[in-house]
N, C-alpha and C positions, 0 to 999 in steps of 0.2 A: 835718697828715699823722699817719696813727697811726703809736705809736711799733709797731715790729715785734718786739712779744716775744714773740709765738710763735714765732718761728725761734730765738730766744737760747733755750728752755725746751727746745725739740729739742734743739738743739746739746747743752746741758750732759748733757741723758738721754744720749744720742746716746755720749758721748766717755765718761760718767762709768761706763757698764754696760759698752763697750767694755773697757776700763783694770781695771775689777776682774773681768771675764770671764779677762783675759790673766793678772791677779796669781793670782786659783783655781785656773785649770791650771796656773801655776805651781808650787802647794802641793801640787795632789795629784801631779804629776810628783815632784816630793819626796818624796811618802808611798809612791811604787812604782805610785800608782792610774792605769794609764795608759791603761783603758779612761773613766774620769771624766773624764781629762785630753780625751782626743781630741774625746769629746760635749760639753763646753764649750768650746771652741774652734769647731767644727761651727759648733753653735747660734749664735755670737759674729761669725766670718769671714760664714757664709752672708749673713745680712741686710745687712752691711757690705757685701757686692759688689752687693744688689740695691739697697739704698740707692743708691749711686751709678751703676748703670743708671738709675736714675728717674728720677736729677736731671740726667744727660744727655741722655734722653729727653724732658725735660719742655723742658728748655731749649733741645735741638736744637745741640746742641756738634758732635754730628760734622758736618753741614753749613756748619758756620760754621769759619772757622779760625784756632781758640783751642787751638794745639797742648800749651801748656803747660800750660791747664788741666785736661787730656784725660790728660795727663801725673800731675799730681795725682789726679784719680779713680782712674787706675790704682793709686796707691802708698794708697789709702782715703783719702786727706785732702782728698775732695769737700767735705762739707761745713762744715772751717771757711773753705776760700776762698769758697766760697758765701754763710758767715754774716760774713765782710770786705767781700765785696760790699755786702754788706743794707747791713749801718752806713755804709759809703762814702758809698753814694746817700741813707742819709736823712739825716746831718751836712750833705752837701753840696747839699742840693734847696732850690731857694730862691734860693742864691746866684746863679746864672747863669740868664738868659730861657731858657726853653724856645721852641725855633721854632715849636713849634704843640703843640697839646692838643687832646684825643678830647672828645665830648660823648657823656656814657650819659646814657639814661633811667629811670629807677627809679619807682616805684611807692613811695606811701607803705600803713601798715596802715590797713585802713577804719574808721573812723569816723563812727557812725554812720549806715553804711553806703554811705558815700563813699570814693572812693579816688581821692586827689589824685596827680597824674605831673609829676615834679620833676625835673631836668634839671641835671647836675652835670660841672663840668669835671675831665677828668682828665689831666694832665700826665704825660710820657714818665717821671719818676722815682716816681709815683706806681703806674704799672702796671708798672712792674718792679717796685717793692715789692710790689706785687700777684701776681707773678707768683710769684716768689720764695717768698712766704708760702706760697703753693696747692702747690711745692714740696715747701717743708719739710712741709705736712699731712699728702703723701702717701707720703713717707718716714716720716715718724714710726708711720702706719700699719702700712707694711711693718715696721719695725722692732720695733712693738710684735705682731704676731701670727705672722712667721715667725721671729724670733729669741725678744723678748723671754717669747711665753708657754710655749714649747717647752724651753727655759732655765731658767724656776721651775717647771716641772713638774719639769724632771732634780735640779735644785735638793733639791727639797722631798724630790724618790722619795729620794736618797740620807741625806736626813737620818734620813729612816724607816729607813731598813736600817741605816746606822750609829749611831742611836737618840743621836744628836749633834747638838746647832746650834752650829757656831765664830762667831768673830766678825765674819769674812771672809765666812763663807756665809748669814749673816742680813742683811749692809747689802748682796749682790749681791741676794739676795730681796727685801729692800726695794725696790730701786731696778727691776728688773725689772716687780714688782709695780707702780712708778710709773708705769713705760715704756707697760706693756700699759690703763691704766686713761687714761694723758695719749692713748695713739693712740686708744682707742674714743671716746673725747669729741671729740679732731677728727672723726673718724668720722661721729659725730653731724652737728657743725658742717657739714661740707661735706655730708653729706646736704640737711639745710636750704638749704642756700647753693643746690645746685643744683636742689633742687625748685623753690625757689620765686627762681628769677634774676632775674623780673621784677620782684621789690619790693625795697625797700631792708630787708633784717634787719635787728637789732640784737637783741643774745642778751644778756640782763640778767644778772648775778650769780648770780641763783635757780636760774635754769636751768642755770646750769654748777656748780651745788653740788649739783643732784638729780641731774645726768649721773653728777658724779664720785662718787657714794653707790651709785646705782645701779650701776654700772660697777665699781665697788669689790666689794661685795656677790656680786654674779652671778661676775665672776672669779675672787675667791677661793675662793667655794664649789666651782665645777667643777674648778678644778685641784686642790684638796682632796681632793674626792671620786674623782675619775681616779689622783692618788696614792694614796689609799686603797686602791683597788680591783686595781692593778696592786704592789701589794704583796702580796696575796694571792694574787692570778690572773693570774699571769706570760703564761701559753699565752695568755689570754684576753686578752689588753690589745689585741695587734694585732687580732683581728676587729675586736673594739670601735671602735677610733682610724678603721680603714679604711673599715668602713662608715660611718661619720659624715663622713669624708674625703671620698671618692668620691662619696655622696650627695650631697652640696652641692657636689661640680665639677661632675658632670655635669646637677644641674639645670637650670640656664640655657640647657647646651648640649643636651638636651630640649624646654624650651620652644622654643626657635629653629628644633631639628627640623617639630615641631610646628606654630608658624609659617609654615612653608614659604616665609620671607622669604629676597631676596637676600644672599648672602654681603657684611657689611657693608666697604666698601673708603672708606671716608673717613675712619678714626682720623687714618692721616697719609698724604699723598702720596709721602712720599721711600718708602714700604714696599711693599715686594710682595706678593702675597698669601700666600707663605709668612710671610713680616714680620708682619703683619697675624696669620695664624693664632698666630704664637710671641706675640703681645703680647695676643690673647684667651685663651690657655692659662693665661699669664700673671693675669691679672685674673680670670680663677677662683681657679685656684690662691688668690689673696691673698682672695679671695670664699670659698671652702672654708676656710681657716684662721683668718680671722673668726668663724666659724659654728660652728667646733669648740671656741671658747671664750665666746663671746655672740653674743648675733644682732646682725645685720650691719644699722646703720640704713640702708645704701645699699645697694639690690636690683639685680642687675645682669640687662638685657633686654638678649641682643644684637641683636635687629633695631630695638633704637631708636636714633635716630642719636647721641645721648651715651653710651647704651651704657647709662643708667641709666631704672629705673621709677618713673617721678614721681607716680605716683597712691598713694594713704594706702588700705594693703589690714589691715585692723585682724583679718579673718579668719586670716592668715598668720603675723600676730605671735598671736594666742591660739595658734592649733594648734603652731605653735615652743614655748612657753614651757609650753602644758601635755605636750609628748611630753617636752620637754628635763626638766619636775620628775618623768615619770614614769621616765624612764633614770637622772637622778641618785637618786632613792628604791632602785629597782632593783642598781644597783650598791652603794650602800648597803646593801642588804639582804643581796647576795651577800659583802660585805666582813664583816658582820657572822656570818655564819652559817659563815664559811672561816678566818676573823680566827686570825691564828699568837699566840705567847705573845710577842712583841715587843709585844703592844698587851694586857699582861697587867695592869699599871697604870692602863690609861685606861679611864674608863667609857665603854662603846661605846654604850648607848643614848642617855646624855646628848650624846654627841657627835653621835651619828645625826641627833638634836634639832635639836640648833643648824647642823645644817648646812641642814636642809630650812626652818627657820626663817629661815635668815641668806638663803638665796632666796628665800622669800615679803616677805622686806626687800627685793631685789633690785625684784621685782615691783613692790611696793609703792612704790617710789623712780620708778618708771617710769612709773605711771600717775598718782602725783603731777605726773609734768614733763611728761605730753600734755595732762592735763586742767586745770593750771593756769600754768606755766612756760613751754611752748612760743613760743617768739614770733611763729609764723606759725596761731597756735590761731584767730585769728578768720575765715581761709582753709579749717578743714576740714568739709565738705560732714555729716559729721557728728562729735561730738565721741565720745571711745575710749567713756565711760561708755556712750554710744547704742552704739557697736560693740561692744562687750562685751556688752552686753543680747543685742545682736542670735545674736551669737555663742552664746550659749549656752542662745535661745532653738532657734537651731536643732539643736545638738547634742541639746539636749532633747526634740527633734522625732523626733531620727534613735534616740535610746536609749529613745522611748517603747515600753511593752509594747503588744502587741496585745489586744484588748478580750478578755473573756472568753468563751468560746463558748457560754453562755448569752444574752448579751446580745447576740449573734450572730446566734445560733435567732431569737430575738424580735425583732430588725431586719427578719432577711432574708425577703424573700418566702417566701411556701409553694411546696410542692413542688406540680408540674400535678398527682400521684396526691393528695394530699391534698387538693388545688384541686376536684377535681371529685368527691371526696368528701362534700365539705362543700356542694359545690354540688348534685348531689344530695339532699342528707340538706333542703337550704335549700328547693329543688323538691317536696320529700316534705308539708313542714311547712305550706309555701304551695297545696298542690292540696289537703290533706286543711284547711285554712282555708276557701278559697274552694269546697268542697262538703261542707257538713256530711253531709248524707240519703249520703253513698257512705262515708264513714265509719261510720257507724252501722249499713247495712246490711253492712258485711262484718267489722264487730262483732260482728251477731248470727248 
C-alpha cells in the first residue's frame, strides 16, 4: 500500500500558511495597519471554510451521522482529523481480513503497440486511502488558487509600497509561493489521472520536477507582473483582474449554452438542482482563478458527465500562452512607461527582461514535460511538437498577406470588354491570313 504523503504535504502547507497568515495580521494590527490586517485574514479564513466544504462534500459527512466530525469542520480543524484518519487506516491495513475486495481493471502503457489489461484487487482500507488522497488534491487546489495566490500577490503589492521585505513577510511568501505551485502540480496529476482512468499511470520523478519548474516560473512571473502593474495603475488593476475573471467563469458556461445539452443532474443525488447549480458556480469560480494565474491542466465541460474535457486540444493551450505572454509584455510596458520614483533604483528594462524571459522558461519547462516526461505521451493522437507546428502553421495561414494586385491582374481572367477585343483584333489577323488578294486590294 502507498504510503499517503501527499495528504501529510497538504496538511503541513495547509496549517503552516494558516499560522503565519494569523501571526502577519497579527503584526500589522500592531503597526495600526488594519486595512492589511483585514485582507490577510480575508485571503487566510476564505479558503479555510471552502477547504472544509470540500472535504465534507467529498466525503458526504452530512448524510452520514458523524456529528462530531461535522463539529470539527465547523471549528476549521477538518483536515487534521481527516489526516488522523489517513495514518489510522494505513498503520492499521493488513492487520484484520477485509470481508471482501473490489476488483478494477486497469490498462498497462502500450508497448509496442500492445496494451495488456491487468486486473487488481483493492481492499476497503485501500479505497479509502484512495479516497481520501483525491480529497486532500482537491483541497490543496482550492487552497492554493483561492487563498494562497491572492495572499502573495497582497503580500508582494505591500512590500512594493512599503519598499520592505521583514522576516515574517518573506517565509509567509515563501510558503504561499509553495502552496500555489504544490496545488498546480496536483492539478496536473489529477488532470492525468482522470483522462486517462482506464490505464494504470505512474508519474516518474522527471515529470514532477518539469511540473514544479514549470509551475514555479509561470507563477512567479504573473504575480510579479500583476504587482507591478497595480502599483502603478491603481484605477486600472480591477478592469484588468475582472476581465480575466469573468472571462474564464463564464466560458464553460458559454460552451454548455452552446451545446444546448440537458441541465447536468448526476454530480450527486442528495442535491437539487439549485444544489447542483451552487456546486457548478462553484467549480468555475475555482476554474476562473486557476486561469488567472496559470492555465488550468483540467478543462471543465459541463455537459460531460465528469464535468471534465478529456480530449488533448493543443490549439487552446497555444492561444492561452501566447494572449497570456502578450498581456504580461503589455502590462509590463505600461508598468514601465507610468513606473513612480519607488522603482528609482531598479533597472526596469533589465527587470522587464527577466520577467518575459523567466516565462519563456515557464514555457519551456512545459513542452519539455508533454514532449518527453508525460507518462500517458505514448496515448497522444499526436504529439505537442506536431500541435505546435500545426498551430502555427495556421495562424500563419490566417496573418498571411494578400497576393499583390499585380500578380492578381495576371491570374485573373480578362475582362469580357477586353475579351472580345482581343478576340476581335484575333478575327482581324486570321481573315486578313487566310485571304491574302483582299488585303492587298484594299492596300491599294
Amino acid at each position: 500500500m502507498k504510503f499517503p504523503g501527499s495528504v501529510l504535504v497538504s496538511l503541513v502547507l495547509f496549517v503552516a500558511e494558516t499560522a503565519a497568515a494569523l501571526c502577519l495580521s497579527g503584526s500589522y494590527r500592531a503597526a495600526g495597519d488594519r486595512m492589511w490586517q483585514w485582507l490577510t485574514l480575508l485571503f487566510a479564513l476564505l479558503p479555510c471554510a471552502l477547504v472544509q466544504l470540500s472535504l465534507v462534500f467529498i466525503h458526504r459527512d452530512v448524510s452520514r451521522d458523524r456529528p462530531l466530525v461535522l463539529l470539527l469542520h465547523l471549528l476549521q480543524l477538518g483536515p487534521l482529523v481527516r489526516c488522523a484518519e489517513v495514518f489510522y487506516i494505513y498503520f492499521h491495513a493488513g492487520r484484520v481480513e477485509e470481508p471482501y475486495v473490489s476488483i478494477t481493471k486497469k490498462r498497462q502503457m502500450p508497448k509496442d503497440g500492445y496494451s495488456e489489461e491487468i486486473e487488481k484487487e483493492v481492499g476497503q482500507a485501500e479505497g479509502k486511502l484512495c479516497t481520501h488522497r483525491s480529497a486532500f488534491s482537491r483541497a490543496s487546489v482550492i487552497q492554493a488558487f483561492l487563498g494562497s495566490a491572492p495572499q502573495l500577490t497582497l503580500q508582494l503589492y505591500i512590500c512594493v509600497l512599503q519598499q520592505e521585505i521583514t522576516a515574517a513577510r518573506s517565509v509567509f511568501m515563501v510558503l504561499s509561493l509553495l502552496s500555489i505551485v504544490y496545488g498546480a502540480l496536483r492539478c496536473n496529476i489529477l488532470a492525468i489521472k482522470i483522462k486517462y482512468d482506464d490505464y494504470d499511470v505512474s508519474v516518474k520523478p522527471a515529470a514532477y520536477l518539469c511540473i514544479f519548474m514549470w509551475r514555479s516560473f509561470e507563477i512567479a512571473t504573473r504575480v510579479t507582473v500583476l504587482v507591478l502593474f497595480s502599483s502603478v495603475l491603481q484605477i486600472w488593476t480591477l478592469p484588468v483582474v475582472l476581465v480575466n475573471f469573468f472571462g474564464f467563469f463564464f466560458y464553460p458556461w458559454i460552451l454548455f449554452w452552446q451545446s444546448k445539452c440537458p441541465f447536468p443532474e448526476n454530480i450527486e443525488k442528495a442535491l437539487s438542482r439549485v444544489g447542483t447549480t451552487i456546486v457548478l458556480c462553484l467549480l468555475t469560480f475555482l476554474y476562473a482563478g486557476i486561469n488567472m494565474f496559470c492555465w488550468s491542466a483540467v478543462q471543465v465541460k459541463l455537459n460531460d458527465p465528469d464535468l471534465i474535457n478529456k480530449s488533448q486540444n493543443w490549439y487552446r493551450l497555444t492561444v492561452y500562452y501566447m494572449l497570456r505572454f502578450i498581456e504580461n509584455a503589455f502590462l509590463l510596458l505600461m508598468w514601465y512607461i507610468y513606473k513612480t520614483d519607488i522603482y528609482l533604483y531598479v533597472c526596469a528594462p533589465l527587470l522587464v527582461l527577466q520577467l518575459l524571459i523567466s516565462y519563456c522558461m515557464a514555457v519551456l519547462f512545459m513542452l519539455v514535460f508533454y514532449q518527453f516526461c508525460h507518462p500517458c505521451k505514448k496515448l497522444f493522437s499526436s504529439s505537442i511538437s506536431e500541435g505546435l507546428l500545426s498551430c502555427f502553421k495556421f495562424l500563419c495561414f490566417i496573418c498571411k498577406p494578400p497576393k499583390s494586385t499585380i500578380l492578381v491582374d495576371k491570374a485573373e481572367v480578362k475582362s469580357p470588354e477586353n475579351a472580345d477585343e482581343a478576340w476581335s483584333s484575333n478575327k482581324t489577323i486570321d481573315s486578313q491570313k487566310g485571304n491574302p488578294h483582299q488585303s492587298v486590294s484594299s492596300n491599294a
